[in-house]
Every structure is written in structure tokens, then in C-alpha cells.
C-alpha positions, 0 to 999 in steps of 0.5 A, spaced: 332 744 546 334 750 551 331 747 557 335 740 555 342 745 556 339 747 563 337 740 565 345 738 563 348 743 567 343 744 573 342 737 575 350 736 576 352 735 583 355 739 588 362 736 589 361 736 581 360 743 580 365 746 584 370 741 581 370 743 575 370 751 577 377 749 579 378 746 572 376 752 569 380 756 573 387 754 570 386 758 563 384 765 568 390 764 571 394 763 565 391 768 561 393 772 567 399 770 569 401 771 561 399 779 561 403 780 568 409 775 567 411 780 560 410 787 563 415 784 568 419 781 563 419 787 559 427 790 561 430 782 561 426 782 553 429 789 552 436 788 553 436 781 550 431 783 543 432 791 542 426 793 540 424 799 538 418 804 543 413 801 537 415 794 538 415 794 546 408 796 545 405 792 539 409 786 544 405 786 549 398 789 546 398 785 539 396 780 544 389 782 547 388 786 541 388 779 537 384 776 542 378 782 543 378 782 536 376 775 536 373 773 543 366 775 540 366 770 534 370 765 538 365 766 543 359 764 537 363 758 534 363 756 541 356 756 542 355 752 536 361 747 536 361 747 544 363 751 549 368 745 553 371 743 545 373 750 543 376 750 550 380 744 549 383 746 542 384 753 545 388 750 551 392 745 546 394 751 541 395 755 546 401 750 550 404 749 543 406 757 541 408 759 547 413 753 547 415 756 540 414 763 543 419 762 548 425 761 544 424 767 539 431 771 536 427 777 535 422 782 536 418 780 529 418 772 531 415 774 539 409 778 536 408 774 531 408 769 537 404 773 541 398 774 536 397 766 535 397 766 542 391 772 542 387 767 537 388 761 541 387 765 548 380 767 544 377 760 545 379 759 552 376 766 554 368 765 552 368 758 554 371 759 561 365 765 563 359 761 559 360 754 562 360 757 569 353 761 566 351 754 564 353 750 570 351 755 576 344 755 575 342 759 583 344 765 583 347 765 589 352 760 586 353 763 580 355 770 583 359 766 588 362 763 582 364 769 578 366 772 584 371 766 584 373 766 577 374 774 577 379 773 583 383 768 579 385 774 574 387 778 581 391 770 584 395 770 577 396 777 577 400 775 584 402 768 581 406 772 575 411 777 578 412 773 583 414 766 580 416 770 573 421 774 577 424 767 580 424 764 573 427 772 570 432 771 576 435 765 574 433 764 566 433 767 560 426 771 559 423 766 555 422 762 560 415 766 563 412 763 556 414 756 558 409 757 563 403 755 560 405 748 559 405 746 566 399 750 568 394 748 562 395 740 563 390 740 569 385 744 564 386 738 559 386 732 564 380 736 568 376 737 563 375 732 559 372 729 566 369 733 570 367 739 565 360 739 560 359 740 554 354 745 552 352 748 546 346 754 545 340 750 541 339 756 536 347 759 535 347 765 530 351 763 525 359 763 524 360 770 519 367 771 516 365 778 514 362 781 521 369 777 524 374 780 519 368 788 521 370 786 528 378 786 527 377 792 522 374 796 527 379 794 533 387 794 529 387 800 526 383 804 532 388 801 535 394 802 531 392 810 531 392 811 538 399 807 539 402 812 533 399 817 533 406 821 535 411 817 529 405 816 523 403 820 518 397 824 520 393 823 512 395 814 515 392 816 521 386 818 519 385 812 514 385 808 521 380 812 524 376 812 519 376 804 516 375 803 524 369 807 524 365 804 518 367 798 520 364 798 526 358 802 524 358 796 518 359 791 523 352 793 527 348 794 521 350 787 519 348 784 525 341 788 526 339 786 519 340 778 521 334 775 524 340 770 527 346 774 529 353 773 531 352 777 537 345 781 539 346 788 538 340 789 542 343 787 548 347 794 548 340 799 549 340 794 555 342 799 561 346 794 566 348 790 560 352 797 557 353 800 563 357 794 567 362 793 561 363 800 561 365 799 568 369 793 566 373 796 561 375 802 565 377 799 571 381 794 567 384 800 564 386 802 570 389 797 574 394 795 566 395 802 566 398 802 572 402 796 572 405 798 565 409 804 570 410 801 575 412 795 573 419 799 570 419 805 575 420 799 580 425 796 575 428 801 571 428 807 577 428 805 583 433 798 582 428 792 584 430 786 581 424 782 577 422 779 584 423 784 588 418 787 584 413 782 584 414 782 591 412 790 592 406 789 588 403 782 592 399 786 597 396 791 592 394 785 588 392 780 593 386 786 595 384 785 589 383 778 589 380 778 596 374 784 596 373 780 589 370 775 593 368 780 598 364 784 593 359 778 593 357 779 601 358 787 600 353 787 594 347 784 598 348 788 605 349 796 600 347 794 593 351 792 587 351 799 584 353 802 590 359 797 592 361 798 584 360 805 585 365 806 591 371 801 587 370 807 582 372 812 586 377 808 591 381 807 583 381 814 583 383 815 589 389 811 587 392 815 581 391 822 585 395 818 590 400 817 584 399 824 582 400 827 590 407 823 589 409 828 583 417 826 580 421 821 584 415 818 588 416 814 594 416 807 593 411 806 599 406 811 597 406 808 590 405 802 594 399 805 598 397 807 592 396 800 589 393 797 594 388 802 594 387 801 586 387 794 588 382 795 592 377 799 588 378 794 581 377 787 586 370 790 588 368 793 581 370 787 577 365 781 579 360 785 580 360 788 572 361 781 570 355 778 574 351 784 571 353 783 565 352 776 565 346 775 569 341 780 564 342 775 558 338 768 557 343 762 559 343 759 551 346 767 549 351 766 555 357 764 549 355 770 546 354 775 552 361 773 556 365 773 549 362 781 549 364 781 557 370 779 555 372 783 549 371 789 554 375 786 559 381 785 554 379 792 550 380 795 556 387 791 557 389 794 550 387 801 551 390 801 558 397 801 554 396 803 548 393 810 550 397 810 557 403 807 555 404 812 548 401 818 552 407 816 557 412 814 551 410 821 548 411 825 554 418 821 556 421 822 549 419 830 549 422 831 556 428 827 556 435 831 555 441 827 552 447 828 553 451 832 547 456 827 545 451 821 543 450 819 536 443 821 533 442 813 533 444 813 539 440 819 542 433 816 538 434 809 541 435 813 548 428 816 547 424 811 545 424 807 551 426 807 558 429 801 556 432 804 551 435 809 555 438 804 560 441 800 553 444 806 551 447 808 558 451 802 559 456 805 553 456 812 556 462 814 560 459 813 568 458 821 569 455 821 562 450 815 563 448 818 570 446 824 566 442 820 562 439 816 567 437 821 570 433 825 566 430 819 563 427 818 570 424 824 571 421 824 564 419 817 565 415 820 572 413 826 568 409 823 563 406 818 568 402 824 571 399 826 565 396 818 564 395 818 573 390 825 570 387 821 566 386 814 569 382 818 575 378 822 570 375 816 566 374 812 574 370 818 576 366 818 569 365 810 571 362 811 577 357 817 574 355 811 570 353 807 575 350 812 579 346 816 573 345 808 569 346 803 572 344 805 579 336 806 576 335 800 571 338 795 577 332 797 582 
């Protein structure tokens, strides 16, 4: 039955394959698009919803927190019902919410919206990266597939300030949800033509108690991280500790199944663990980085939606390019080598943010962005294809959707750890002025945004204050998570030096 599935895939003709690569490629884009178009629209949502600091946050995390909680089973259901299936329900739920998304009226209906866009954006992840494990059969081509599918992240990162700017220049901000429509009829055409279906001859079964383990490790580990500076401490702790036994339960389960949704074993794998260390960290990063940016263009600087999105191009089409680039440079230097070098080109670049201290100038956060662009392109593609590549083709569901969810974790953490430690640092830094009302002064310092909606009713030397000082809160707080950003790449690349770097010879 399993060399049925290689057969399938394998005897596909040239034009074919890379054809239904293309097809592939349109949920990637959307996926991407969909996280950068909202960072950026993340002032416009300000100012039209008014949600609190926690509400801006779950707003944009909800989403990949939803969708890392349930990638792995999603990834399983696929193997089981069919990858190209799964993918084309998850398209089509996908193209509906966020039609429904984009005309919300409060902060509750759009995170209600962006959870359902997390669970149907689960089905379309897994599916994508293990249909390319399946229909790239050579190595050289799958590599080269990967490398492409990786440089589509990096292409609807470019493709979404730029086109959301245009649509938050001349629409109301739920017009970036309305992309998704246009941008998935190709993927639900396409696939139903060009794209086989495949399945895993002997899937692990589907378990409602290791999924519901799975989000009760991650929701409230998040949760804990992104309120930790409002919530009762005895609350946090409660968190902390259903995710832990969650998680421990979760592996125990999956140890004592002679079928498992996922392997477990997979992970005393040195590649396999080390190159989804390294695909979190350097996705950390790279979200970490366009969540500050993204407002200190906007909200200090003064940039207009597209004028920001312009700024930030070169740094992404980088990443894009040494993505594909990474292929060429792994066979000549080795692919630890190369993954080990992105790591520190990611450090570099946060000690480039560091080095520009408050009031930075805008073209060293610029340099430096392209330099995180750089390291991030050239460590992607290659974590992913370690990963991928140290797993038999009938596990490929299961082994993406584990790839996945540390690519989407590594989203999650990127603004829930750095967003609230730059949050917190803002709040504790800003100085208000003392004629404004508590309320007031509570929404000033939740939030830049907050701090600009507050100072749009201050008299202008009161309002100039205010934004003053919110600016150099904002940029102060961005020191301590540059600091930590750097950190985490160097710890990255002794991983690949000290684990990847052995098992790979």
C-alpha cells in the first residue's frame, strides 16, 4: 500500500509536478499575507474597534495559537481522509470567515473570527508541505520544492504591506480580510486538477482527548505569557501548570499507542528536534521584529500603511531570495553550516536594533531588517527540509504538521513573549500627563495606539507630550526584546553546532 502512495506521486510528470507546486503555493501566500497584512493594519483596527492592550494582542495571536494547537491533528485527519481533501474544505471555510471577518463591529466578533480562521487555516497548512513530500519524490527537487514553498512565506510577507497598504490607504481595514477570496479561487480550481490525492496507508488514529491535550498544553501556556503583568498570580499559575500535565499527558498517550496521532519518538531524532528548534526561533524573530516595526514606522516615525510596507520590502525580498538560495549554498558549505550563519546574521540584526537605542534611525532599522531577512531566508528552507526529509513519505502528514506547528508556535511566541514584555516595558515607562482622567491614562498606556486615540482629544502641547513619551517608552521596551531575540538566535546556532551538525555527518 505505501509504495502504491510513492508510485502515485512519483510517475507525475515534470510539467505536472511543478504545476501543482504552483497550486500549492497560494494558501502559503495567504497564510502569509494574512499575518503581515494584520500587523499592519493593526493602528487602522485601533482606531476603528478600540481594543484593550490584551484585545490587540489575542487579535492577532488567537490566530496562530488556534491554528498550532490543531495543525498536528489536522495534519493526522489528513492522512487518513486525504491531504488534497482536507485541503480543499480548509480552503473553502477559510474564503467564508474571512469574508465574515471583514465586516466585524468589535474586537470580540474579529477574534472570534480570527480563531475560526485558525481552524480552517490548519487544514491548509499540513496538506500543503506534505503533498510536496509526496509529489517530489528526488531529493534535489523536493529540496528545491521546499526552498520555493519556504520563499512563498518570504513573497506573501512582501505581497501583504504592500498590497494592504494600497487597500488601508483607500478602505475601511477589513478590506485586507477580503483578500483571501480572490487569492484561494486559484487553489480550489487548481487543485481539483492538477493536485493528487494521497493518504497514508496506515494513519494513526484521529483522538478527541490527545487534541483537546494538544490546545490544553498551548492556550493557557500562552495565556500565561501574554498576561502575566494583569492576571492574578494564583491564575497564572493554574495555566502553567494545566499546560504542563497537558503536555506530559499528551506524550504519554501518544507512547503507549501502538498507532499514534503523532510519533513522539520522532523527537530523540537529533535533526528532526534540532531543526524545529531552529525553525521556531528564527520564525520568532522575524514576527518579533515586524510586530515593532511595523508600529514604530507607523505610529513614531509617521509612515503611511504603504509607505511602510515599502520600507520593509527589501528586507523581505532577501529572505525570499537566500530562501532559494540556501539550496545551492547547503550542497557547496553543508547545511548546518549555512543554517548556522542565518542564526548569527538573526543576531546580528537585533544588535543592530540594540546599537540604535531610542529614536532609531530609520534606515539602520531598515539595514537591519534586511540582515534578519537575510539570516531567516537562509535557515527556514533548510530546517524545514531536515525535518521533512528524516521521516519515511506515508508519515509526511504528521512530520509537516509538527513543522508546522513550530513554525506557527514560533508566530505565537514571537508576539506573545515579545509583544507583552514590550507592552510591559512601555506601560512602565510612560509618563502621562496630569490632567488626564484615570480612563484615559489606563488606555494611553496599554498601547501605543491607545496612546495616539488618547492624544487626538489632548490640547497639542499636552498631545505632543504624550506622544513623546510613549515613543521612547515604545522604543525602550524594544531593547529589552532585541536583547532577547539575539540571545535565542545564538542558543539556535550552538544547537545546530553542538546537535544538528553531528547527526547531519
Amino acid at each position: 500500500m505505501s509504495s502504491l502512495l510513492t508510485d502515485q506521486t512519483s510517475t507525475l510528470s515534470k510539467p505536472r509536478r511543478w504545476a501543482a507546486l504552483v497550486v500549492l503555493l497560494f494558501p502559503v501566500l495567504l497564510i502569509s499575507v494574512d499575518n503581515t497584512v494584520l500587523t499592519f493594519a493593526v493602528p487602522a483596527i485601533a482606531e476603528a474597534l478600540a481594543p484593550t492592550g490584551t484585545q490587540q494582542l489575542w487579535i492577532i495571536d488567537i490566530y496562530p495559537l488556534i491554528l498550532a494547537g490543531l495543525l498536528v491533528p489536522f495534519g493526522s485527519l489528513g492522512d487518513r481522509i486525504g491531504r488534497r481533501r482536507l485541503l480543499l474544505i480548509g480552503a473553502s471555510g477559510f474564503a467564508a470567515v474571512s469574508a465574515f471577518a471583514s465586516f466585524a463591529t468589535d474586537p470580540n466578533q474579529l477574534i472570534a473570527s480570527r480563531a475560526l480562521l485558525g481552524l480552517f487555516g490548519a487544514m491548509l497548512m499540513p496538506a500543503t508541505l506534505s503533498l510536496i513530500r509526496n509529489i517530489f519524490i528526488d531529493d534535489t527537487e523536493r529540496r528545491t520544492a521546499i526552498a520555493i514553498w519556504a520563499a512563498a512565506f518570504s513573497g506573501g510577507a512582501v505581497l501583504g504591506p504592500l498590497v494592504g497598504g494600497v487597500l488601508l490607504n483607500h478602505f475601511w481595514w477589513g478590506s485586507v480580510f477580503l483578500l483571501a477570496v480572490p487569492m484561494l479561487l486559484p487553489l480550489l480550481i487548481g487543485g481539483l486538477v492538477l493536485v493528487p490525492e494521497s493518504k497514508d496507508p496506515n494513519p494513526g488514529k484521529v483522538d478527541p482527548i490527545s487534541i483537546a491535550l494538544i490546545v490544553l498544553t498551548l492556550l493557557p501556556f500562552t495565556f500565561a505569557i501574554k498576561s502575566f503583568s494583569t492576571a492574578p498570580w494564583y491564575l497564572l499559575i493554574v495555566a502553567l501548570v494545566v499546560s504542563v500535565i497537558s503536555g506530559i499527558s499528551f506524550v504519554r498517550r501518544q507512547l503507549g499507542t501502538k498507532i499514534p496521532m503523532i510519533d513522539v519518538r520522532l523527537f530523540s531524532n537529533a535533526m528532526f528536534s534540532g531543526s524545529l528548534l531552529v525553525n521556531l526561533i528564527g520564525i520568532f524573530s522575524l514576527i518579533g521584529f515586524i510586530y515593532f516595526v511595523s508600529q514604530h514606522l507607523q505610529l513614531i516615525a509617521g509612515y503611511t500603511p504603504l509607505q511602510a510596507g515599502l520600507l520593509m520590502t527589501p528586507g523581505m525580498i532577501l529572505s525570499m531570495a537566500f530562501g532559494l538560495l540556501a539550496v545551492g549554498l547547503s550542497k557547496k558549505f553543508g547545511s548546518p553550516n549555512v543554517m548556522m550563519a542565518g542564526l548569527l546574521f538573526s543576531a546580528l540584526a537585533y544588535t543592530l536594533v540594540i546599537i540604535a537605542g531610542n529614536n532609531p534611525s530609520i534606515a539602520l532599522l531598515m539595514i537591519a531588517f534586511c540582515v534578519l531577512g537575510t539570516g531567516i531566508g537562509m535557515t527556514e528552507t533548510l530546517s524545514n527540509d531536515m525535518a521533512l526529509s528524516a521521516v519515511p513519505a506515508s508519515k509526511a502528514g504528521a512530520a509537516s504538521a509538527i513543522s508546522e506547528t513550530a513554525y506557527e508556535v514560533g508566530t505565537v511566541l514571537g508576539t506573545a513573549v515579545l509583544g507583552t514584555i514590550l507592552n510591559t516595558v512601555y506601560s512602565a515607562k510612560l509618563m502621562t500627563p496630569e490632567t488626564l482622567s484615570a480612563a484615559s491614562a489606563a488606555q494611553a498606556s496599554e498601547t501605543l495606539g491607545g496612546a495616539h486615540q488618547v492624544a487626538a482629544t489632548l490640547d497639542p502641547a499636552s498631545a505632543a507630550a504624550l506622544l513623546q513619551s510613549a515613543a521612547e517608552a515604545f522604543d525602550h521596551g524594544v531593547m529589552y526584546t532585541a536583547a532577547i531575540a539575539a540571545v535565542l538566535s545564538i542558543v539556535a546556532a550552538i544547537v545546530v553546532a553542538k546537535v544538528i551538525k553531528p547527526a547531519a555527518r
